[in-house]
C-alpha positions as CSV (number, residue, x, y, z in Angstrom):
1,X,0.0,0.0,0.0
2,X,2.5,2.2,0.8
3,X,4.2,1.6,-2.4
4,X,1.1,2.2,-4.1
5,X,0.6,5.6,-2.3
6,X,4.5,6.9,-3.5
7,X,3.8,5.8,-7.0
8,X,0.9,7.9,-6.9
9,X,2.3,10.9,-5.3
10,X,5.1,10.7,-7.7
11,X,2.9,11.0,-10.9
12,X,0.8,13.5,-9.3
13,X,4.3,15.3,-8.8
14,X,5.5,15.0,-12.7
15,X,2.1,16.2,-13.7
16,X,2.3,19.6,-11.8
17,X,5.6,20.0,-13.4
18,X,4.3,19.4,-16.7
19,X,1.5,21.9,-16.5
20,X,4.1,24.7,-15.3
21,X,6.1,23.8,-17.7
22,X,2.3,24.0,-20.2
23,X,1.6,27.0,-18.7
24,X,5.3,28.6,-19.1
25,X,5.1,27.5,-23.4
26,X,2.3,28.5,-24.1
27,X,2.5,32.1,-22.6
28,X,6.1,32.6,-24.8
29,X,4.0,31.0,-28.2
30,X,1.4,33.8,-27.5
31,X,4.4,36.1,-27.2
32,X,6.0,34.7,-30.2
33,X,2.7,35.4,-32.6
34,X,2.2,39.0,-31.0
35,X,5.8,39.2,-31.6
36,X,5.5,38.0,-35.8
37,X,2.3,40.6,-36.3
38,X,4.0,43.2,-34.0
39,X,2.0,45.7,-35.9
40,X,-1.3,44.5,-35.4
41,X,-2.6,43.9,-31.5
42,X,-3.8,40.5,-30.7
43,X,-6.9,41.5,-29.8
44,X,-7.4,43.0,-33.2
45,X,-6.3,39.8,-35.1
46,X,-9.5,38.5,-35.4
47,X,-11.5,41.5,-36.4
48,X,-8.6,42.1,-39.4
49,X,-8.7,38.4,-40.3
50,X,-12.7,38.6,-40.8
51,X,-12.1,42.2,-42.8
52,X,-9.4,40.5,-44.9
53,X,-11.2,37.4,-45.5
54,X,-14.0,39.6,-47.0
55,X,-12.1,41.4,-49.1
56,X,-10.5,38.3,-50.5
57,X,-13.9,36.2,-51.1
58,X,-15.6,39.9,-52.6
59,X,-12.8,39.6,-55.1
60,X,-12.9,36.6,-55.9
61,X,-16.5,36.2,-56.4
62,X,-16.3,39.2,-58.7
63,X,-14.0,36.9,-60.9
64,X,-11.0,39.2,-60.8
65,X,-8.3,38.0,-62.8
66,X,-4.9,37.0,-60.3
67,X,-3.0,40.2,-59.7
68,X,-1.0,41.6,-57.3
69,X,-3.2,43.1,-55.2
70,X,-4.7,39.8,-54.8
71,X,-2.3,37.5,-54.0
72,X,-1.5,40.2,-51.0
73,X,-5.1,39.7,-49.5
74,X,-4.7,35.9,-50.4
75,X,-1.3,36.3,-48.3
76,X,-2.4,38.5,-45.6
77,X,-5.4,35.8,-45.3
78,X,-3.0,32.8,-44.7
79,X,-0.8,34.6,-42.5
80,X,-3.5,35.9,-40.4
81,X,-5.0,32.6,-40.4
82,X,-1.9,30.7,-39.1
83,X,-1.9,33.6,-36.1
84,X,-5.0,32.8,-35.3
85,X,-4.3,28.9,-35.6
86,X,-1.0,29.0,-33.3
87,X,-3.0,31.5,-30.5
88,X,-5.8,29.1,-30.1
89,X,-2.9,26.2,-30.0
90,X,-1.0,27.9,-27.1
91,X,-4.9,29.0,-25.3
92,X,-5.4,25.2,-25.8
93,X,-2.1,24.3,-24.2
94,X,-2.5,26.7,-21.3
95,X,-6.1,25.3,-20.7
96,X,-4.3,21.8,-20.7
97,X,-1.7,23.2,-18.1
98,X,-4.4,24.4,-15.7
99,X,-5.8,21.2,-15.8
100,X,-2.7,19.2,-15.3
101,X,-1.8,21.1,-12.3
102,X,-4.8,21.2,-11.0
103,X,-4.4,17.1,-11.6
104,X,-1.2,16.8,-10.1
105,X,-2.2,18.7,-6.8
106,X,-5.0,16.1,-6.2
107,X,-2.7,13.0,-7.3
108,X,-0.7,14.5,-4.8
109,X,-3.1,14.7,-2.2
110,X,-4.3,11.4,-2.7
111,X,-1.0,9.6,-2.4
112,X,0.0,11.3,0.6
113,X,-3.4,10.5,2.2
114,X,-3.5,6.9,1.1
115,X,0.2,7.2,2.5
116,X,-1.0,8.1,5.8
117,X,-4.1,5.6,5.9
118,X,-1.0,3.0,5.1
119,X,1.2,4.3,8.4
120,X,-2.2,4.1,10.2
C-alpha cells in the first residue's frame, strides 16, 4: 500500500511539473505570434482576419483576374489565419496546463493520504 501511495504521489508530482512547464510554453508562443504581427494587437487579429477574408472572397466572387493586389489579400489571409491557428494552439495548451496542475495537486493529495491511511 504504501508503495502504491509513493507511486501515486510521484505521478501527481510529474504532472504539476508538466503543466508549469504548459503553462510557461504557451505564454512565450502567445508572445512569439504577437511578436510575428507586431504591428497588429492580438486583440485586433481576429476583427482584421474577418475584414481580410471579406475582401479576398468579394474579389474573388467578382471573378477578378490574379493580380498583385490579390495575392496580397490571399497572403495577408493565410498569414492571419496561421496567427490565429498558433493563438488558439497555445490557449489550448494553457487550458491543458491548468488542468494538469490542477491534476497533479489532487494526485498529490491522494498519495499522501493513502500514505497516511497506510502508516495508520
Amino acid at each position: 500500500m504504501r508503495v502504491m501511495a509513493v507511486i501515486v504521489a510521484i505521478i501527481g508530482l510529474a504532472t504539476l511539473v508538466l503543466g508549469i512547464l504548459f503553462i510557461t510554453q504557451a505564454a512565450s508562443a502567445t508572445q512569439e505570434v504577437a511578436d510575428s504581427i507586431a504591428p497588429l494587437p492580438l486583440d485586433q487579429l481576429d476583427s482584421t482576419y474577418e475584414a481580410v477574408t471579406a475582401q479576398y472572397n468579394q474579389m474573388k466572387a467578382a471573378g477578378a483576374p490574379p493580380s498583385i493586389e490579390f495575392n496580397y489579400l490571399y497572403g495577408n489571409k493565410v498569414g492571419l489565419g496561421l496567427a490565429r491557428s498558433n493563438i488558439g494552439t497555445a490557449s489550448f495548451v494553457q487550458t491543458t496546463g491548468i488542468i494538469n496542475i490542477i491534476m497533479g495537486a489532487g494526485l498529490i493529495l491522494v498519495g499522501l493520504a493513502l500514505l497516511r491511511k497506510a502508516s495508520a
